[in-house]
N, C-alpha and C positions, 0 to 999 in steps of 0.2 A: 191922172198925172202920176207916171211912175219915178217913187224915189230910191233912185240907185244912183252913187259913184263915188267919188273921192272925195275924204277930209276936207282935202287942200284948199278943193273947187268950191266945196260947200260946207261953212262950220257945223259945226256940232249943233249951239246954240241956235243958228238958223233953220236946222233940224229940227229941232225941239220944240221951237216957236212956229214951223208950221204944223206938226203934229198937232200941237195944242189949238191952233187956232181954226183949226181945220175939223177938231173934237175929232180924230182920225180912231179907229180899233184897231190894232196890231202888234205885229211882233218888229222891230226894229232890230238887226244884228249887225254889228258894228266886228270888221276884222283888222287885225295886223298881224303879219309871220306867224305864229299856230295858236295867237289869241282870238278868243271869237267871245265877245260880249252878245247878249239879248237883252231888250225893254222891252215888257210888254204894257201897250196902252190901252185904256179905257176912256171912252168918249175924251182923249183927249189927255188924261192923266196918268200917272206911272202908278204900275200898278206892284212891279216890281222888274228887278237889274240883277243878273247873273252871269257868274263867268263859266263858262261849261255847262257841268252839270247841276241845278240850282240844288237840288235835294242832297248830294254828294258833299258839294262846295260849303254849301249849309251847314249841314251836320260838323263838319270838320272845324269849323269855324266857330259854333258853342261848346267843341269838345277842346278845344283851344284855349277859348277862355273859362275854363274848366267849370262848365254852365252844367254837363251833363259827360256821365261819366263814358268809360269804354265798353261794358254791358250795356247797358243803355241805348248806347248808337247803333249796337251790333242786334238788340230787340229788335229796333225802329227797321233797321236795312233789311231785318229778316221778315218783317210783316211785309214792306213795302214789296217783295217779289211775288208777294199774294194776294196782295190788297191794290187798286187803280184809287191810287188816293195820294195825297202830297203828306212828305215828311211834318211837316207845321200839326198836319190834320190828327196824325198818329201820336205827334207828343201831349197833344190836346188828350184823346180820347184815353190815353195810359198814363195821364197823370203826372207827365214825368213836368212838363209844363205847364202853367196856365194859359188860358186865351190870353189876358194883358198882357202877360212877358211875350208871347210870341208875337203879338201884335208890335211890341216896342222893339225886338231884338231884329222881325222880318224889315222894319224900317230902317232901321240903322245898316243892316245888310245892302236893304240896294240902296241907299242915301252913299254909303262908302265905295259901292262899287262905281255908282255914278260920281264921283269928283274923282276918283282915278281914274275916269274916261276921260274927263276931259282938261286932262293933262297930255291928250292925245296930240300929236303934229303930226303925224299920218295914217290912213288907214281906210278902210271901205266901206261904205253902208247900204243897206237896200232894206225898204220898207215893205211889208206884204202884210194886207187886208186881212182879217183872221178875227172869228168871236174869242174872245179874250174873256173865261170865268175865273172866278174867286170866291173865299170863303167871306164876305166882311169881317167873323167875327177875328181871324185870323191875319187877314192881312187889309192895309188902311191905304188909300190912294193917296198918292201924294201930288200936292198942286204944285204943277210942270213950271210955274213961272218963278213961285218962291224957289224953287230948286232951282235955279237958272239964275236968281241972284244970289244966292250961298255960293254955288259952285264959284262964281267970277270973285267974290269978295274974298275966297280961299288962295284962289290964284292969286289975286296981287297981294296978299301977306303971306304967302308960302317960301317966297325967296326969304324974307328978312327974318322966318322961322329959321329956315338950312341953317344960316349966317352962325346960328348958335349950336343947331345938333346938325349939323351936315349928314350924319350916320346913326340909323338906325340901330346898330353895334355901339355903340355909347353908351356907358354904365355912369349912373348917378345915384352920388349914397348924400345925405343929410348932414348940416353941419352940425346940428345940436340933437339930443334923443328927442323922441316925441313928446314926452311931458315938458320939456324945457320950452320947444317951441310953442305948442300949445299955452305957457305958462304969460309967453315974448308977444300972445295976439291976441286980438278980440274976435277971433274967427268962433263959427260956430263948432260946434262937439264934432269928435271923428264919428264918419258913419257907420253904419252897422254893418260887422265883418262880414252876415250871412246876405245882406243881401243892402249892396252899396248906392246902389239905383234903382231900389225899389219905389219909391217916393218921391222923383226926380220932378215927373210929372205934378205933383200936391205944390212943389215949391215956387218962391218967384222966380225970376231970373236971378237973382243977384246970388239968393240961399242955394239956389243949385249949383253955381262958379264956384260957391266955397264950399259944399260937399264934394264936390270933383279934387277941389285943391288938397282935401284932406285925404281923401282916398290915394291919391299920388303920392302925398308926401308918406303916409304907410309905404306904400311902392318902392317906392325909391331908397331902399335899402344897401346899397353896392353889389347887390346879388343878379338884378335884372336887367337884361339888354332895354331901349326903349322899344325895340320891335314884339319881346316878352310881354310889357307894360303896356301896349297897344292892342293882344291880343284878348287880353282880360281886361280892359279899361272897360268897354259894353260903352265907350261914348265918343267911337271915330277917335284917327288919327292925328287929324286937324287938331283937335280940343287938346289931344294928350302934348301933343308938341307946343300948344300956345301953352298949356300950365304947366308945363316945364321949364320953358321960357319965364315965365311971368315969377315962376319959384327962385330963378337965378338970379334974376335982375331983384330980389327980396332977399338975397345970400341966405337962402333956407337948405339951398342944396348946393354943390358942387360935384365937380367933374372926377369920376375915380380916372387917376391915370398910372401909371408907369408900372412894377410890378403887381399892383394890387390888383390890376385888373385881369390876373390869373383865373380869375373864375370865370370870366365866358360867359357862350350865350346857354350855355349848359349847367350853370350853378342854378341850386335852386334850395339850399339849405346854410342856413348861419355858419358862418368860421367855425365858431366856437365850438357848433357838434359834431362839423366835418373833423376837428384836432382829437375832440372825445371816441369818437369812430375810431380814428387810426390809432391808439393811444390802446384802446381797448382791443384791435384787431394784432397789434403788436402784440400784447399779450396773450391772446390764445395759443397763438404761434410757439410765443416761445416757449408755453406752457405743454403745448403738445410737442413737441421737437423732446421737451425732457421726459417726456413718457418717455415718449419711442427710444430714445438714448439709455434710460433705465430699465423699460422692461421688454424693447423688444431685441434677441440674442444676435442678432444681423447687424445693430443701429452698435448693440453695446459691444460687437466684437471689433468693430469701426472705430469706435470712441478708445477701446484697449489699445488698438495699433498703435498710436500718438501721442498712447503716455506709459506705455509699461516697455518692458524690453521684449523682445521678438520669442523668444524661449518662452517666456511666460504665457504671451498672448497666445503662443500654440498651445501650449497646455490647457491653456482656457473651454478654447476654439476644442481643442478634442472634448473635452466635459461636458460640452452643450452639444456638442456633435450627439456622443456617447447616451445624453438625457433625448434627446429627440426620435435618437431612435430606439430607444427604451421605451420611452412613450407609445410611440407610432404601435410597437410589437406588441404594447397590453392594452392597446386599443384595439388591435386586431384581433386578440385573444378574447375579449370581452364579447365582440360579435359575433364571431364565429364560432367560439368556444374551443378553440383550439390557435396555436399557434403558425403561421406561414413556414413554408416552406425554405423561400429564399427572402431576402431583404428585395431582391429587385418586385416581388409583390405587392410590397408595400408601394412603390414606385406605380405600377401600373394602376392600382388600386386607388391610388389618391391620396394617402398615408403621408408621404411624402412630397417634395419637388422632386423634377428632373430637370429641369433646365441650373436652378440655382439651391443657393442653401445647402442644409445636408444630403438631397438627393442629389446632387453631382459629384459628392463625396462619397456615395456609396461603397464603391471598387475596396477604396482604402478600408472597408472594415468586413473580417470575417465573420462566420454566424452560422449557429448550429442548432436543433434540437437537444436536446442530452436524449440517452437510453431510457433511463425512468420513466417517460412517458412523455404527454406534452405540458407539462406544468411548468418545466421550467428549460431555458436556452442559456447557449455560450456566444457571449460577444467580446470579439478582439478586433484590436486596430493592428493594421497590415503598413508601416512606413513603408508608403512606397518609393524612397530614397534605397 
């Protein structure tokens, strides 16, 4: 019996439930307009759900929730062009993960990609026969029927989630600091910064709702989108949106709105160091601005124009002239051990500018050897009025 054709004609779920009951092998690729989802089955169970490239999509998605850094990914990508072996297999073998984490992280990957399928209303599917391996210690089959009741019980509470974060772009900061509210509950201790769901697994149900609720309420600082908070949560979207929910309706948190919410989906550091930053970039600034106004002769003949009188600043302006190219002549004398010929040497030489500065003023000053020898020269300015 071949399975190919529309959404519309045939659910998702009625897919699923013959797959399973049928204990089918394959690959199932589900498309709409230039998405193309894949499941691959095992007698019958998911074995794993990806959108594109699973190794690509993978990777990007722990570098996301900054599980693993950008060296890191760029190792993994660079073995994988040499290696016939799957990214999961690579961060096993270098340490960069454990088998358990990637066992919990490969699950949560296609557990989320699968309930964003099937929020699906249209699109194609075709089923094809295919041996379907795996690593067990790496990735864990998931039973197609329990997923099929998650999926539908997310559906019908997903509208009365929106109802409260309609958008993903929605910023939530805390009503009270963390030790106050921690002080206001009988919740258990916040979890461990280094690793928030490591022990998710050891708890019951109930201790795990409220290490989630704790990890969020850290979160929810007024710095991060919930789209942000969703990609480092490590516990689906679903979850982050109902404890956000469940934190509002507890007035733990509220909504940043009007200009506070200047910081975007791109803030990622407190007020308070972002003001210390600029406070302290302000003062380089104007600390270097006063070098350059004091010691360099360009900045301070600029600064002269605007507070002395016009007579003066020229006489200035000739005296740094006159020092520059004084300079220039017993730097040239120091090299070569004799003195140049003309000042325009200095120019071709390097001595000088030509375009600005004292070397576009050259014309204006004369310049000679003496007889005596080369020890010492005559320099005069030429008013060329």
């Amino acid at each position: 019996m071949a399975l190919k054709g529309s959404i519309k004609e045939f659910a998702l779920t009625e897919i699923f439930q013959l797959i399973f009951h049928q204990n089918k092998e394959g690959i199932l690729t589900l498309t709409r307009e230039n998405t193309k989802v894949s499941v691959l089955f095992n007698a019958g169970k998911i074995i794993r759900a990806y959108e594109g490239d699973y190794d690509e999509v993978f990777g990007k998605s722990l570098l996301k929730a900054e599980i693993i850094t950008d060296d890191q990914l760029g190792i993994v990508r660079y073995r994988l062009q040499n290696q016939r072996t799957s990214m999961e297999a690579l961060f096993a073998e270098l340490n960069i993960l454990s088998e358990s984490e990637l066992l919990r992280l490969s699950r949560l990957f296609t557990e989320e990609t699968l309930y964003r399928l099937f929020h699906w209303e249209n699109g194609d599917y075709e089923f094809q026969q295919k041996t379907i391996t795996f690593n067990s210690n790496l990735v864990s089959p998931l039973e197609t029927q329990f997923l099929l009741m998650e999926a539908v019980r997310q559906i019908d509470e997903w509208p009365a989630l929106l109802k409260k974060i309609p958008s993903r772009e929605m910023i939530f900061e805390r009503t009270l600091e963390l030790e106050d509210l921690d002080r206001s509950s009988d919740k258990t201790e916040l979890c461990d910064e280094k690793d928030p769901f490591g022990s998710i697994d050891e708890l019951d149900e109930e201790n795990a709702e409220e290490k989630e609720q704790a990890w969020l309420l850290e979160q929810l600082n007024g710095l991060q989108t919930v789209q942000q908070i969703i990609d480092r949560a490590q516990m689906g979207a679903f979850a982050v949106h109902q404890g956000i929910v469940n934190l509002l309706k507890e007035k733990k948190i509220q909504e940043l709105k009007g200009a506070e919410a200047w910081v975007g989906s791109n803030a990622q550091v407190p007020a308070k160091r972002s003001v210390l930053k600029g406070v302290t970039a302000g003062v380089i600034i104007f600390m270097t601005l006063f070098i350059f106004i004091v010691f360099y002769p360009a900045m301070q003949r600029t600064a002269l124009m605007t507070m002395r009188p016009a007579q003066e600043f020229k006489g200035l302006t000739l005296k740094n002239e006159r020092y520059f190219i004084r300079f220039a002549l017993d730097l040239y004398y120091l090299k070569h051990n004799r003195y140049p010929d003309t000042l325009q040497v200095l120019i071709d030489d390097g001595y000088l500018g030509s375009k600005s500065g004292v070397g576009s003023h050259i014309k204006n000053w004369s310049y000679r050897v003496t007889p005596d020898g080369e020890a010492k020269y005559l320099l005069r300015f030429t008013d060329p009025n």
